[in-house]
N, C-alpha and C positions, 0 to 999 in steps of 0.2 A: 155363557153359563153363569150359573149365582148360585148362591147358598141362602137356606133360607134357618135361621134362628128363631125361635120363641122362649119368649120369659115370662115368667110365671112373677108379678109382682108381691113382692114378700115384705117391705117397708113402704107406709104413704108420707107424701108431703113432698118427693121432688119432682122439679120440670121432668116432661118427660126425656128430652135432648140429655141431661144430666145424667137421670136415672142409665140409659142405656148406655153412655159412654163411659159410667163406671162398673156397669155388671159385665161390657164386653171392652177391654181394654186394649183390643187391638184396633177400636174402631174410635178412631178419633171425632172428638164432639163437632165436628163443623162437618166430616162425612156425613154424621147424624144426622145432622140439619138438613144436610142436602137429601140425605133417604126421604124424609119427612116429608120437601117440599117435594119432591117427584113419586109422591104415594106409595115408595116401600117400605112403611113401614103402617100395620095396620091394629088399633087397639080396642080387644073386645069387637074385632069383625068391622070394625071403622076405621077410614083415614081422617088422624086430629092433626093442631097443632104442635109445636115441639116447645109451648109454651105450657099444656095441659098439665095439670100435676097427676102423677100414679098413686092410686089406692091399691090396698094391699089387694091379691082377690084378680086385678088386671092379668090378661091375658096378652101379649105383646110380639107380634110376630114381622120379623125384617126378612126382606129379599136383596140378600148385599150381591152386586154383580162381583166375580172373581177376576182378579186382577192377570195378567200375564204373569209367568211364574219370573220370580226377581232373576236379574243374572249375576254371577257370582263375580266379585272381580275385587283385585289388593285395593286394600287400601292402607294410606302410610299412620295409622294410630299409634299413640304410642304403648306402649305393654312394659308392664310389671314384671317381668321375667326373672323367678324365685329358681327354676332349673332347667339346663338343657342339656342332653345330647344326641344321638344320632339319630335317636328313635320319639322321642317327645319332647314338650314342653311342661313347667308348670307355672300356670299365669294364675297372679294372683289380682281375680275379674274386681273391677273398679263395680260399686252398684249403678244403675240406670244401663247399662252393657247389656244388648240383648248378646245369646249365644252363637245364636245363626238365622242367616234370613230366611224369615219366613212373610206372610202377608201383615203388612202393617211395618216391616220394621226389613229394608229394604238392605240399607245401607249402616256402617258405623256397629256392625258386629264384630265379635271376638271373632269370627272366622275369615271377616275381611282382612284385620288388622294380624291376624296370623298367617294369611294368604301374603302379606306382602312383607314379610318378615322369614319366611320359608316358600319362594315362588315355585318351587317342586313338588310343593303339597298337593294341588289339587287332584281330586278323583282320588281321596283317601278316606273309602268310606262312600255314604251316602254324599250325592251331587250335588246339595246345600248344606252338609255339614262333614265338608271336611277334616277328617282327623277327630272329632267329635265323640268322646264313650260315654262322658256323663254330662249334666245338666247342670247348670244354679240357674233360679231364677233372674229374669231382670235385674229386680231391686236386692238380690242378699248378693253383697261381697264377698270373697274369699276365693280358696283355690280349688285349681281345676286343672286337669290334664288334658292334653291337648295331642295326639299322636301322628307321626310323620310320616309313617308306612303303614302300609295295610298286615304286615306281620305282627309291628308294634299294636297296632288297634286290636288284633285278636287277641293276643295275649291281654292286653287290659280286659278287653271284656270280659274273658274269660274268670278272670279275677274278680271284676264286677260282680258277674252272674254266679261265683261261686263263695259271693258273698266274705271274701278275703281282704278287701281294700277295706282298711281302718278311716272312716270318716269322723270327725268333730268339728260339732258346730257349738257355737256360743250363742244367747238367746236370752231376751229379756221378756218375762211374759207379765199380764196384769197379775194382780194379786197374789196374795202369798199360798204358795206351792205346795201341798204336802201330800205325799211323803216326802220326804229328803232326796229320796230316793228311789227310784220306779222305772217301770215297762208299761206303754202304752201298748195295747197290743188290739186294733180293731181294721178292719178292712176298709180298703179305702177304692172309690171306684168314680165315676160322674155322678155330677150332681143334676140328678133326673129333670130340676126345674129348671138349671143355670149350666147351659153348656159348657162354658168357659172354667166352670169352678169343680174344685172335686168336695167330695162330701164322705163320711162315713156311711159304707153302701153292705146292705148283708151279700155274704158271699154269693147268696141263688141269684143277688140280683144286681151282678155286675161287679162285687168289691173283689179285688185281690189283699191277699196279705200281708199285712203289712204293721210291724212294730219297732218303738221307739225306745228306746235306751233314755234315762234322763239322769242328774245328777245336780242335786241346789249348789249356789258356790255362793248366796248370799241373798241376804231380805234386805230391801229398801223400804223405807216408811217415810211417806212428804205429807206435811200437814199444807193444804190448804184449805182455810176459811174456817178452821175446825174442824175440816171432814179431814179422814185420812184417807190416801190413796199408796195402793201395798201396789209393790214389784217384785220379781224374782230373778235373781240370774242363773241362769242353767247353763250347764256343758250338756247336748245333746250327742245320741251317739245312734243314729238310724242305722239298725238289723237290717231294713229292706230301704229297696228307695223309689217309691214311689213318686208322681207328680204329687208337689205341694205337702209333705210327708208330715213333715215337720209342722206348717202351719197349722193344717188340716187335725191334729193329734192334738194339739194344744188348745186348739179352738173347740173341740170335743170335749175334749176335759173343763171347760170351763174359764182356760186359762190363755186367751190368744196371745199370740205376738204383738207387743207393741208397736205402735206405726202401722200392723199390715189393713192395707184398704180395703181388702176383700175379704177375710175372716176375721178382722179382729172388732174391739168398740170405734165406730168410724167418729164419733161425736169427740171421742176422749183426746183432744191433744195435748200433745207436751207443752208447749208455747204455752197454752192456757195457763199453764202450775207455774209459770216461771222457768222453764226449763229450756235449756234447746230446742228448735224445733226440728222435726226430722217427718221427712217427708217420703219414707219407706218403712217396710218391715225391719224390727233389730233384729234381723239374724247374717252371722258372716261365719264360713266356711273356712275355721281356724286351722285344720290342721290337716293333712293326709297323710299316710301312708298303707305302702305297695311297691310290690316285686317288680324292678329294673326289666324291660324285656329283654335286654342282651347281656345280663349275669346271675337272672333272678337276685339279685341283691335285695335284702328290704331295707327300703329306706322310708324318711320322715320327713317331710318340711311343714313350716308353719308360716303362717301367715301373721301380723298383728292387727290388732281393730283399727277399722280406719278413723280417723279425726272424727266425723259425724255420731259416731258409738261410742267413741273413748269418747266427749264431752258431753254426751248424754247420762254416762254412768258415773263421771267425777261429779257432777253437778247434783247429779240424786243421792250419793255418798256424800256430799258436802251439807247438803239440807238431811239428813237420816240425822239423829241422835238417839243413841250412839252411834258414832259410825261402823258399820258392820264388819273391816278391814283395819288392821294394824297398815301405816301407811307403807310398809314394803311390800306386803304380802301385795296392799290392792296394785301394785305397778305391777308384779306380776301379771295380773288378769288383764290389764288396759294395754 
């Protein structure tokens, strides 16, 4: 069996092995290669090399064979573990941490590494993602729940889906933000030309609901060269939670995530300014809270920025003048 993908080229100038290994990220650039040299991958109705550069306008279509489905099995990583008891976990996910195996990312999940840290887990929930209620990307840090019975998973989801679980995220986006204060509020669904990615879709034609809560906590301003280049930090607070929710809202509005490689400015790097480099999106899943499933308790735990975020924000606060932050207040935030 295979699956067959098509891209609709939207930016010129890369190889094409490049181009496709970053519009589809589960497929690694040397698979690419190998598609190309065994003629499945075909552009504008041709087999090229994987040397060719994409013009905007290409039409791009892969025949990936599908792999055996992964098998699930512990593994001994180590985890963050902010709480436990009988009924869940909450791991506060390291970035580059896929959630569950899926194709491309077999091994070195959070479900392995919870797999062998609770070996009674399995079959809790769907057969690849045990215990599993909600998502964070790969690349955003922060917390996540993780549940140990199939009574405990209900009751979260149900919380989920009744839109009760208090989420906060932290987020640094280009440019300066305004209102202060606001609700993204636009549908969000596939992106008709890019499989892998989701886009702002009208509802007739595939978007579900979905809005964002925002809140400025501070303006950055870095001069390089003379030019200025504006920052924002926000506290997000997603109503709904779609795939990609957060990104996908900000990169609508004009204003993406910094670092992210798939909706944000992919040219713009920090490195470039003098800055730390960071080689994901800045978003990290600061805070939850939600109803204990064996007392309804509500509880709160937080997470902190990991080192790769906390030194990309000291360093942009250090070059700002004025600095935007009394220095207690900014430890707070970091």
């Amino acid at each position: 069996m295979e699956q067959t993908i098509e891209l609709l080229v939207a930016e010129s100038g890369q190889r094409l092995d490049k181009y496709i290994a970053q519009e589809e990220p589960d497929l690694s650039r040397s698979l690419v290669q190998r598609l190309i040299r065994e003629g499945l991958v075909i552009v504008n109705g041709q087999a090229v090399k994987a040397s060719r550069k994409v013009e905007v306008g290409d039409t791009i279509v892969l025949r990936v064979p599908l792999p055996e489905p992964p098998e699930l099995r512990p593994e001994a990583i180590p985890l963050d573990i902010v709480y436990e008891d009988v009924d869940l976990l909450v791991v506060n996910k390291p970035a580059g941490m896929v959630v569950h195996p899926a194709y491309g990312h077999r091994t070195g999940t959070l479900v392995n590494a919870v797999l062998a840290h609770c070996p009674g887990m399995t079959g809790v929930g769907d057969a690849l993602r045990s215990g599993i209620v909600h998502r964070l990307d790969k690349d955003t840090s922060g917390l996540i729940i993780v549940a140990k019975n199939d009574a405990a998973r209900q009751h979260l989801q149900q919380q989920f889906k009744q839109r009760e679980v208090k989420k906060v995220y932290l987020a640094l986006v280009e440019g300066h933000l305004e209102p202060a204060q606001g609700l993204i509020e636009a549908p969000i669904g596939r992106d008709p030309r890019r499989r892998k990615r989701m886009a702002v879709v009208r509802a007739g034609e595939g978007g579900r609901e979905a809005r964002t809560k925002y809140q400025v906590m501070g303006y950055f301003a870095l001069q390089v060269g003379g030019v200025s280049h504006l920052y924002t930090l926000v506290e997000v607070r997603p109503v709904t939670g779609r795939t990609h929710q957060v990104r996908v809202h900000f990169a609508f509005i004009g204003h993406p995530l910094v670092g992210d490689p798939v909706y944000g400015f992919r040219k713009r790097r920090l490195a470039d300014y003098g800055l730390p480099p960071l080689d994901r999106q800045f978003l990290h899943a600061q805070s939850l809270g939600f109803h204990l499933p064996h007392s309804n308790e509500y509880v709160e735990f937080r997470a902190e920025l990991p080192t790769d975020l906390r030194e990309v924000l000291e360093r942009l606060r250090a070059l700002t003048d004025p600095r935007p932050w009394p220095a207690e207040e900014f430890q707070d935030l970091v």
